[in-house]
C-alpha positions as CSV (number, residue, x, y, z in Angstrom):
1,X,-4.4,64.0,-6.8
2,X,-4.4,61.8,-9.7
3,X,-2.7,63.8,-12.3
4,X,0.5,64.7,-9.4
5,X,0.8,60.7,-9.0
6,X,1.2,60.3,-12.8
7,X,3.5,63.3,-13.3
8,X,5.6,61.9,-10.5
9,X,5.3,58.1,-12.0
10,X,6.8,59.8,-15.2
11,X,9.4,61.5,-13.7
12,X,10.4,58.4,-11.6
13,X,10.5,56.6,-15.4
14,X,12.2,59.3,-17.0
15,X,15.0,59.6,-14.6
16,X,15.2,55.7,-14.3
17,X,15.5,56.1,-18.2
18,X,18.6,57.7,-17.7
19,X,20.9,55.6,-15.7
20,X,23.1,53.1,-17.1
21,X,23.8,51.2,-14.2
22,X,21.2,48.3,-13.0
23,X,22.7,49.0,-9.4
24,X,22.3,52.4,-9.7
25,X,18.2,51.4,-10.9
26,X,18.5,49.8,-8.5
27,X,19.4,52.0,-5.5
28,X,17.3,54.9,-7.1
29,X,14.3,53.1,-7.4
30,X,14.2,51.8,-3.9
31,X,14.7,55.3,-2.7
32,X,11.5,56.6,-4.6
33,X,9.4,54.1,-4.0
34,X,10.5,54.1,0.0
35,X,10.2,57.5,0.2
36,X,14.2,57.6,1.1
37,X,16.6,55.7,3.5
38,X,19.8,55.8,5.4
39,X,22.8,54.1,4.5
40,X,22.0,51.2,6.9
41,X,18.4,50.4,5.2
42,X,19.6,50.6,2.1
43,X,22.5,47.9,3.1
44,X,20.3,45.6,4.8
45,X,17.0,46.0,2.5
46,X,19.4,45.8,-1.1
47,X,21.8,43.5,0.4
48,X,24.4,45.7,-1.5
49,X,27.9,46.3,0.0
50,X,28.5,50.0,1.8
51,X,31.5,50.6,-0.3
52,X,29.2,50.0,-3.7
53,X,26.4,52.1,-2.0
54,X,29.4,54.8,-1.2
55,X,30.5,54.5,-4.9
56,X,26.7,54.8,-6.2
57,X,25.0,57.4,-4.4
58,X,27.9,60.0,-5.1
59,X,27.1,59.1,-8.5
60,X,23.3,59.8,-8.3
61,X,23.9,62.9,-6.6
62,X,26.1,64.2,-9.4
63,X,23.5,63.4,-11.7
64,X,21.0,65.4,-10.0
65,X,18.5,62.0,-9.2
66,X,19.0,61.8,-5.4
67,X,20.3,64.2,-2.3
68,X,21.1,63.0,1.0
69,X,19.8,65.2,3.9
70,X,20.0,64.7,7.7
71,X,21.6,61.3,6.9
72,X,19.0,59.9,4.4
73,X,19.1,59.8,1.0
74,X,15.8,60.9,-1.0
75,X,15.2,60.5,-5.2
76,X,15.0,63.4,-6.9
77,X,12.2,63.3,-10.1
78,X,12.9,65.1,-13.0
């Protein structure tokens, strides 16, 4: 059980590694650590505006770090 928590902590810090943006940290952390949100919990619990959350999650996506499915958005470890 151990050794899957650690690989998953390093994938969490590799792929945090790789952003550029501290919003998009930001936004990609909260979802791995929260196991994923909606739209609404990430508004409220970030207190980031919908159209930066519509501008960043696109951008995750792209990059292969989160997907969104059945309206919440989940991180994706590499």
């Amino acid at each position: 059980m151990s050794t899957q928590r650690d690989e998953q902590s390093a994938g969490v810090v590799s792929s945090v590694r790789a952003i550029d943006s501290n919003r998009r940290k930001l936004v990609y952390l909260y979802l791995a650590t929260q196991g994923g949100a909606t739209l609404d919990d990430l508004k409220a619990d970030l207190e980031l505006p919908l159209l930066t959350l519509l501008r960043v999650l696109p951008d995750l996506q792209d990059n292969g770090l989160v997907a969104e499915e059945d309206g919440r958005w989940i991180a994706q470890h590499t």
